[in-house]
N, C-alpha and C positions, 0 to 999 in steps of 0.2 A: 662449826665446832661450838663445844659450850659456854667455850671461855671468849667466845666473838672472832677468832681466828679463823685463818681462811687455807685450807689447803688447796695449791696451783698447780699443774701439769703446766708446765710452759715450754713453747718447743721454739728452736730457733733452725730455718730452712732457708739457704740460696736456692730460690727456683727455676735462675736462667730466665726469666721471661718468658718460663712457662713454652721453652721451644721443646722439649721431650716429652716423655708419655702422660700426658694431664693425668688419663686416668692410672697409674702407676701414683704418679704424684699425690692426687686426692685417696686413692687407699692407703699410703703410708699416712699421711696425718690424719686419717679419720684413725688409722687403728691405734697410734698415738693419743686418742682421746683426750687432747689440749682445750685448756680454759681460755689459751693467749696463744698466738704464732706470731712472731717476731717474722718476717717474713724480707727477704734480700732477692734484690732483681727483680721485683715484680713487674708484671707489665707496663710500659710507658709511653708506647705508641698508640697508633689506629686502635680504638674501642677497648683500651686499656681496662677501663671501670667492666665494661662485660666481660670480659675475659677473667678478672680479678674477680666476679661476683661469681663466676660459675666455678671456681674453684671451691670459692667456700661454699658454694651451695654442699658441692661434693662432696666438700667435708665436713658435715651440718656443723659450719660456723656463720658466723656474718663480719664484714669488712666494719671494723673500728676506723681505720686512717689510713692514709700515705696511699704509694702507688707513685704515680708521674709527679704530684703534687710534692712528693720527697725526695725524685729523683731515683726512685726507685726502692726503698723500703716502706714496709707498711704493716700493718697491727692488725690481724684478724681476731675473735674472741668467739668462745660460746655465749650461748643465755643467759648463763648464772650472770655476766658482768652488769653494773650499772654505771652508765659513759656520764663520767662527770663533765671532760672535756677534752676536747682533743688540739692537737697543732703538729703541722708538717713545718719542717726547718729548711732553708734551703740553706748550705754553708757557701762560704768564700771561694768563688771560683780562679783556680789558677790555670793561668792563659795553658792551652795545650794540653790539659786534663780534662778529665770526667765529670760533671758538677754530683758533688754528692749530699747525701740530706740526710734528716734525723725522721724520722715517724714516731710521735709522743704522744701519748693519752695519760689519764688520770682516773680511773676505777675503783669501783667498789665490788669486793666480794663479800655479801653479808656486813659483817661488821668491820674488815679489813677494808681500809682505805689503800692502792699503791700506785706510784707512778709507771710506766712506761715505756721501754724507747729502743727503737730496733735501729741500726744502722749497718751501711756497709764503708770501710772505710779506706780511704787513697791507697794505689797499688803505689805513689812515692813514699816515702819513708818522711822525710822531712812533713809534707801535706802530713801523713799520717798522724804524725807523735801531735801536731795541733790540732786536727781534729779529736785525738782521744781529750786533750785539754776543755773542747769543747762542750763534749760528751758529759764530762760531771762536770761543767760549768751548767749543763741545761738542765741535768739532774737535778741539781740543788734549786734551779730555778723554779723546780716542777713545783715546791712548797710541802712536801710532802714528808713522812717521816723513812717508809718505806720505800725501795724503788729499784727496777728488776730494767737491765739494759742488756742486751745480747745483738749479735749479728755476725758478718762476714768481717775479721778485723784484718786479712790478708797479711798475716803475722802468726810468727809462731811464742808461745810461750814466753819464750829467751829475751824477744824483741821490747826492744826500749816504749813502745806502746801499749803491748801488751802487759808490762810491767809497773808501767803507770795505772792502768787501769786496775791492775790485781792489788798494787798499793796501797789504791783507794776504797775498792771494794771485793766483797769475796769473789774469787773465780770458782762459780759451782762443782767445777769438775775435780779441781785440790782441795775442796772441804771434802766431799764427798761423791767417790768415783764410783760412778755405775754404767754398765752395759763395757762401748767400747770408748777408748779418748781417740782417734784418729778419725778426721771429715774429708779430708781429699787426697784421693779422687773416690770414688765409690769403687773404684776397678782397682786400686791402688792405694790402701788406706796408708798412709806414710806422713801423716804430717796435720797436727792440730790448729785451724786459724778461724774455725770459728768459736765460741763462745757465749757465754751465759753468765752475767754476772748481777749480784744481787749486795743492795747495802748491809750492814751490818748488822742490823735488828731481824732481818727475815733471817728462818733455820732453810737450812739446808742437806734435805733428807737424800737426794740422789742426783745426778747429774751423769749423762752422756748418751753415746748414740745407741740405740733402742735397737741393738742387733737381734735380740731374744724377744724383741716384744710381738705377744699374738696378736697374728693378723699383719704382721712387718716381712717381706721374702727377700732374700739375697737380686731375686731378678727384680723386683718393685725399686728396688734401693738402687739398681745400677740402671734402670731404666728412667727413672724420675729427673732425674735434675746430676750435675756435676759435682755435689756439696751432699754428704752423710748430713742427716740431720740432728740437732742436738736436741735431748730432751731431758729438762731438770722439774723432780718437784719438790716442793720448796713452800714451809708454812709460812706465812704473813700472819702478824699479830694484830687484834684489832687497834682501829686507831683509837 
């Protein structure tokens, strides 16, 4: 843009681990045409990083972070980005749970500087509401003015986690609603728990799941993954 601004597609997708139809999966986010994939459940086992690279091949992206390293979320990006830096989080494991993690970078689009950070977060409730604390604890930590957080929050709207985070920052989808707001199940749209949320200084021109978007099919979308994907764009200002 002229004024150093950055216009973003950013799309936020639970892929399971990549156990359903990959290539289902890589033609919805290629037709999504994202700058950023907040990406939930990535691969974490056996040849994770292959498996994770041939996605984004699929969907002419390249792996920014995370993966196993985060415990399973991770940051894909187009070319336009310039990787200032990155860092995978691992949180506080509670005995009997899941270990879960943050996947954080720092980019440049053009003249927009923004932070980062895709998570997926505790199916406990109590776990949950502190890692949301954590969440814009690392925001703030990014240094950043800008900064764009989305993922699996296994929460609906209503939820005391959920409310925390919309508290502190916009929830893309109540500024401004596009396409559809329900992510699971794809077979069952009945219930919002992922999200996309962005700080105060960035606009927010659209937000939600890309049911109309060309090149997106009802059978791609129920074959890919267990999770409707979220796509918001969203101008960043320069820094």
């Amino acid at each position: 843009m002229s004024d150093g601004s950055a216009l973003l597609r950013v799309l936020s997708y639970n892929i399971r681990s990549m156990r359903d139809d990959t290539d289902a999966l890589a033609r919805v986010i290629r037709a999504c045409a994202p700058d950023l994939v907040l990406v939930q459940e990535a691969p974490r086992f056996f040849r994770w990083r292959k498996k994770l690279a041939r996605l984004a091949r699929a969907a002419d992206l390249v792996i920014l972070t995370g993966g196993a390293t985060a415990a399973g979320p991770a940051i894909l990006c187009g070319l336009r980005a310039t990787v200032e830096r990155t860092e995978d989080v691992l949180l506080p494991l509670t005995p009997g749970l899941h270990r879960r993690g943050f996947a954080t970078a720092v980019v440049r689009f053009g003249g927009a500087r923004v932070g980062v950070l895709s998570c997926h977060l505790s199916l406990q409730k109590d776990e949950r509401y502190d890692q949301g604390g954590m969440l814009l604890d690392r925001l703030a930590a990014l240094g950043v003015e800008h900064a764009i957080a989305g993922g699996d929050l296994n929460e609906r709207p209503h939820g005391r986690t959920f409310e925390r985070l919309a508290d502190n920052l916009q929830d893309c989808w109540a500024v401004a609603p596009w396409g559809s707001e329900y992510t699971s199940t794809p077979t069952d749209p009945h219930q919002r728990i992922d999200a996309i949320f962005a700080t105060k200084g960035i606009e927010v021109l659209s937000c939600g799941v890309p049911l109309d978007q060309p090149g997106i099919t009802e059978t791609d979308l129920r074959a890919a993954t267990d999770h409707l994907p979220v796509l918001a764009a969203l101008r960043v200002p320069a820094s």
